[in-house]
C-alpha positions in Angstrom: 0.0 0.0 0.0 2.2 2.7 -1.5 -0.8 5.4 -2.4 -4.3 6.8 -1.4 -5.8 5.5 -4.2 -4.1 1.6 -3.5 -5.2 1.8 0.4 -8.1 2.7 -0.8 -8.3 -0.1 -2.9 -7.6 -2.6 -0.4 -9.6 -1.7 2.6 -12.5 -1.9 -0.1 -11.6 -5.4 -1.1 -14.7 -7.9 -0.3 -13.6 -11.3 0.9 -15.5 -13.9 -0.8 -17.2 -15.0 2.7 -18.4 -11.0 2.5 -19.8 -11.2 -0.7 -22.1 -14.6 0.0 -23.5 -13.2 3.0 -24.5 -10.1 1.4 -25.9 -12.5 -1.1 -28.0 -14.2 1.6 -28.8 -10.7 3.3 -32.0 -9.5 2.1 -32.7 -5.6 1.2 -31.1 -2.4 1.4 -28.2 -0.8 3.5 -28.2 2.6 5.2 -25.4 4.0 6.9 -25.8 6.3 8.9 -22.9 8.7 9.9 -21.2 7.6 6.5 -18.4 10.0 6.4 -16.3 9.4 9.4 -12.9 7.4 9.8 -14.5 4.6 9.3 -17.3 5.5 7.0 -16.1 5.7 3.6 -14.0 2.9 3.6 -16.7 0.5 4.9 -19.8 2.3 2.1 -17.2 1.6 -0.5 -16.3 -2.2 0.7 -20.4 -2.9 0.9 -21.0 -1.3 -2.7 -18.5 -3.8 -4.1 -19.2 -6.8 -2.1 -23.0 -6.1 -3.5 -21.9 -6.0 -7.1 -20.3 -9.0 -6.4 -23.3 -11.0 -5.1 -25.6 -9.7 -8.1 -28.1 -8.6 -5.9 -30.2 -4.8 -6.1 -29.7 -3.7 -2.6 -28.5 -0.2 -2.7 -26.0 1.0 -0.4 -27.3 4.3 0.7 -24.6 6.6 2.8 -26.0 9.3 4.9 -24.2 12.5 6.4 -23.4 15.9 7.0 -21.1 16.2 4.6 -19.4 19.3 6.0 -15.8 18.5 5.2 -15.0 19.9 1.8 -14.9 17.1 -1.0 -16.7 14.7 1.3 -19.7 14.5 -0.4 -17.6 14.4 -4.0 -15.5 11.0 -2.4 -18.5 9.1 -0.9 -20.4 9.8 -4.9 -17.3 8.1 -6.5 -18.0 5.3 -4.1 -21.3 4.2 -6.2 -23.5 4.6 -3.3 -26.5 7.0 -3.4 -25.6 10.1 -1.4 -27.7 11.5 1.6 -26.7 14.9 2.9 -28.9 15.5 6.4 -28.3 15.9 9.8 -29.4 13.0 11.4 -29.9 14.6 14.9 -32.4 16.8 13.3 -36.1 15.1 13.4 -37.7 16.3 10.3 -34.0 14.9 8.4 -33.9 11.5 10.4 -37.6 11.3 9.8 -37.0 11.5 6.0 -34.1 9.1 5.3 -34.9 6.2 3.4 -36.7 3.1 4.5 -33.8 0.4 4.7 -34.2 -3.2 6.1 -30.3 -2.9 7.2 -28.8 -0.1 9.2 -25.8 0.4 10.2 -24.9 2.9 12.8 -21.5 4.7 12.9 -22.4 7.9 14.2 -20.4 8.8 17.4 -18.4 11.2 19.3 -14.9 10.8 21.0 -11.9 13.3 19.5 -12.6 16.2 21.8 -15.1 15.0 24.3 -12.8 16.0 27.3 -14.9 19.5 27.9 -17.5 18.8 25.5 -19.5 16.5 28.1 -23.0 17.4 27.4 -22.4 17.0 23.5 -21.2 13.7 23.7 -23.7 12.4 25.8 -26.3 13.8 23.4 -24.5 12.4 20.5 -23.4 8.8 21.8 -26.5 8.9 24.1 -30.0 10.2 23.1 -29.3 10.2 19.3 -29.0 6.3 18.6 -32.2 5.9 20.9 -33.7 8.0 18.3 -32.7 6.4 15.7 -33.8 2.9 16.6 -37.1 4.2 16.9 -36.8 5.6 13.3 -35.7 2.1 12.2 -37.8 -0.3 14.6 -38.4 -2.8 11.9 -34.4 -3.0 10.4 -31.8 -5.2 11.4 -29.3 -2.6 13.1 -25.6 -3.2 13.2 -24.2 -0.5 15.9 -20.5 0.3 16.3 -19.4 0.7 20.2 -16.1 0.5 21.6 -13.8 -1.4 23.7 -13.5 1.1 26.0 -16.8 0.3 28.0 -14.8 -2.3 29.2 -12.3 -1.9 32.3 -8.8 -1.9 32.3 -7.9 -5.6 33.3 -4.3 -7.6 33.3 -2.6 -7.7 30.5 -2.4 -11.8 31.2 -5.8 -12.2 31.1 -5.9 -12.2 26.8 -8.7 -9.1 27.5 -12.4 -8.4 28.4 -14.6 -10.9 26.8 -18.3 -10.1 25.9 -19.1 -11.3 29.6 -16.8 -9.3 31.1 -18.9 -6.9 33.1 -18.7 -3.4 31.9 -16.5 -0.7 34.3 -16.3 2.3 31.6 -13.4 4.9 32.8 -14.3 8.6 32.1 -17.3 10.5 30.4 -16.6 9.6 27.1 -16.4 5.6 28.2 -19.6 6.3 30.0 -21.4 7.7 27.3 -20.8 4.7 24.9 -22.1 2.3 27.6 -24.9 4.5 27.2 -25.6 4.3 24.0 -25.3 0.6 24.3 -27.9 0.6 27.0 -30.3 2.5 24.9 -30.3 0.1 22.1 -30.3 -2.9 24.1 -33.9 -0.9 25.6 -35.1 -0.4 22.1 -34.4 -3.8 21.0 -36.3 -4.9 23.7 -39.3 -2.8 23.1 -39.3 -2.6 19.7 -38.5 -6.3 19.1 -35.3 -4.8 17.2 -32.9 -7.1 15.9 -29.5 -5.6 16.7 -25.8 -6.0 16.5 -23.5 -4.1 18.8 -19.6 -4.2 17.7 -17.4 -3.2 20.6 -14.3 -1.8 18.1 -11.0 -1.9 19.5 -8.8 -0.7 18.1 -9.0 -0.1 14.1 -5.4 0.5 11.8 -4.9 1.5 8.4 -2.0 4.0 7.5 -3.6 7.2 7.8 -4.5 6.8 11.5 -4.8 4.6 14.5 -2.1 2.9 16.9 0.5 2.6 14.9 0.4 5.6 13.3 0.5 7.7 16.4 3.9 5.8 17.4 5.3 6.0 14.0 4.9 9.5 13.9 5.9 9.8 18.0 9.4 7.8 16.7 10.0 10.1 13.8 9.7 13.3 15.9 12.2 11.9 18.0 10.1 12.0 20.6 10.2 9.1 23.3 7.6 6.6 23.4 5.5 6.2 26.7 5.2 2.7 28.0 2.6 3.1 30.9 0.1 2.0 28.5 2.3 -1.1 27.5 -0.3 -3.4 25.6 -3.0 -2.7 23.5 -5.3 -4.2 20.3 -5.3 -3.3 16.7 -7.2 -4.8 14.1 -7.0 -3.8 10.4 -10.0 -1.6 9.3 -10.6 -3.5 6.3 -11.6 -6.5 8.5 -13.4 -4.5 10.8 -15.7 -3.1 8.1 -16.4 -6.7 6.6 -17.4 -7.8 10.4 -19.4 -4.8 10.6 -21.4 -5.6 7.6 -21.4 -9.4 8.5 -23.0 -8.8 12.0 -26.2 -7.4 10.0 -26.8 -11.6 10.1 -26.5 -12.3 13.4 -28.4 -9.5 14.8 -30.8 -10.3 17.5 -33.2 -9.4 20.2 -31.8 -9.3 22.9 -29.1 -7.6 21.0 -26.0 -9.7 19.4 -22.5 -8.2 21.1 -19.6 -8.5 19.7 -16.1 -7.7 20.7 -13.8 -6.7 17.2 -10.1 -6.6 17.8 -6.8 -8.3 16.2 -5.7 -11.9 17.9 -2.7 -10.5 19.6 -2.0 -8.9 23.4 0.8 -6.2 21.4 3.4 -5.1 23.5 3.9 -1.5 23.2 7.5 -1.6 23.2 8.2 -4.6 20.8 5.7 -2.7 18.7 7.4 1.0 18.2 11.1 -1.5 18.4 9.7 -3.1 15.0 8.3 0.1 13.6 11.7 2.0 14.5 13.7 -0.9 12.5 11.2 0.4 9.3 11.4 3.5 9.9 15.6 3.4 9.9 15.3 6.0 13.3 16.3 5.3 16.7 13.6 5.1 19.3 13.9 5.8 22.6 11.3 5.1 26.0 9.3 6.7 29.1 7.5 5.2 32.1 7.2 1.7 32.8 4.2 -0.9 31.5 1.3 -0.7 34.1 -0.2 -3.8 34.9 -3.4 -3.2 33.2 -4.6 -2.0 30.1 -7.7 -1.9 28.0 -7.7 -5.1 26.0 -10.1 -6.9 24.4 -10.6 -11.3 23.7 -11.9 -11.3 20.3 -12.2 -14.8 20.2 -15.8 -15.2 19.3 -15.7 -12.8 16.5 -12.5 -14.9 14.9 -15.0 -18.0 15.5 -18.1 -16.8 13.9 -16.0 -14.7 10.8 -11.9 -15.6 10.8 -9.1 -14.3 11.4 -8.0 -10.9 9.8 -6.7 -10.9 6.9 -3.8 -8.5 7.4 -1.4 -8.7 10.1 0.7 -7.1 12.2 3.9 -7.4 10.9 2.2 -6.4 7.4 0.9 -3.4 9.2 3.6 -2.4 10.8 5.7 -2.3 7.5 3.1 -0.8 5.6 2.9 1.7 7.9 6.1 2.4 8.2 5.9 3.0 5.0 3.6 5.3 4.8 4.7 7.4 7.6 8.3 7.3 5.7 6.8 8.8 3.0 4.8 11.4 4.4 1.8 10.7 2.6 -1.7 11.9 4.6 -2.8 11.2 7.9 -5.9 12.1 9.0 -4.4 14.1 12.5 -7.0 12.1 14.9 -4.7 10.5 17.1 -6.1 7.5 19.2 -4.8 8.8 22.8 -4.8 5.0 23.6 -2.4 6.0 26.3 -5.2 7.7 28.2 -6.1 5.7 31.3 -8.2 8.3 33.0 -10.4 8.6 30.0 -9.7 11.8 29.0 -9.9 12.3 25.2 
């Protein structure tokens, strides 16, 4: 992945298992929140994958838009376009009808002194919107993070771990959790929640921020010693996939790469591609928030690009100094403060 245009490519790449459920899946998509970090990339990956099952579901993607060029990238995707603000009623009230929603609409970068706004966003929005789309199959994105920190020898949280969110902004996704799991139950909503922790691709996520950290010359902090990473592309197909097994109750689902990384053999590897010296801070707490994705590997494999491929790729990148998208994870954050 040397190029924009060959990421692009290959975060939009539909496995064949993607393209045969989509096949068996029966009418349209909506996605809601369409433009984020994950958005484009995952409305692009479901237009192709439908292509490639022959079906006539359309892949609608629905957004703001405000960015410039946004709405010009998601139209060379093939899907139909949506500008609206879905936390206004007349616009949600007027999206299309969809049998299959899914939900990416949330609020982290900036939430530390923006409390109210992310609990209206990550809160009383989605409840909204499973009453706009009581009769769809919903697949939700949440986050790791409601999670607790727990030993790094534990292999992570598991969907049974209880939940022990840390900060405002871990409070609020348990909230919006909460919410759907009481619509579902209402409503008799079949639902999907994906617990996302934490998505790579070159232009953002963990390994970017310590690529970037290492070229600055700046020393890398090891209090948060271990974390997750799972390739985007992978976490978009799951995304999608989850439409299937949604449920009422609702179907949770914890999305994350195999591995327990250690921080420090992590930014070692990525210094080695980068040719710079790295140096370190602090010392590995015990804990960290970490994630046991086993269920998800059972149900839809393993991912299909790994770490090492990651971390040379994004190496690469970084190298290079193509674009990043300046949203940096704050993984390091154990007060959670972002």
């Amino acid at each position: 992945m040397h190029s924009i245009e060959e990421l692009d490519e290959r975060l939009s790449r539909p496995r064949p298992a993607l393209v045969a459920d989509l096949r068996r899946l029966e009418g349209d998509i909506v996605v809601l929140g369409a433009s984020g970090k994950l958005g484009v990339s995952l409305v692009r990956l479901a237009v192709r994958a439908v292509e490639e099952a022959g079906t006539k579901a359309r892949v609608t993607a629905v957004s703001r838009f405000s960015a410039p060029g946004s709405r010009a990238a998601m139209e060379a995707t093939g899907a139909e376009v949506v500008a609206a603000d879905v936390g206004d009623d007349a616009a949600l009230a007027a999206l299309p009808e969809a049998a299959n929603v899914v939900y990416l609409v949330g609020a982290k970068f900036g939430t530390d002194g923006n409390e109210a706004g992310t609990w209206e966003t990550n809160v009383y929005l989605p409840g909204r919107v499973a009453r706009r789309y009581t009769g769809s199959r919903i697949s939700a994105l949440s986050t790791g993070n409601v999670y607790p920190l727990v030993d790094v020898g534990t292999g992570g949280a598991t969907e049974d771990t209880p939940p022990g969110p840390v900060g405002e902004y871990a409070m609020s996704c348990l909230g919006r959790e909460r919410v759907l799991q009481a619509a579902s139950q209402r409503y008799g909503t079949a639902m999907a929640i994906i617990r996302l922790n934490y998505a790579v691709e070159m232009r953002y996520g963990v390994l970017v921020d310590l690529a970037q950290t290492i070229a600055a010359g700046d020393p890398v902090d090891l209090t948060t010693g271990h974390a997750n990473v799972v390739w985007q592309g992978y976490a978009n197909e799951v995304t999608l996939r989850s439409l299937l097994h949604a449920s009422s109750p609702p179907f949770v689902l914890n999305l994350s790469g195999p591995e327990t990384l250690s921080i420090r053999q992590v930014a070692t590897d990525l210094a080695a591609e980068l040719g710079e010296p790295v140096t370190f801070a602090g010392e590995p707490a015990p804990t960290s928030l970490l994630s046991n994705a086993a269920r998800c590997h059972g149900l839809f494999g393993y991912p299909d690009v790994t770490v090492p491929e990651l971390v040379q790729a994004t190496a690469r990148w970084v190298r290079a100094g193509l674009p990043t998208l300046g949203k940096p994870t704050k993984f390091q954050q154990r007060d959670g403060k972002f």
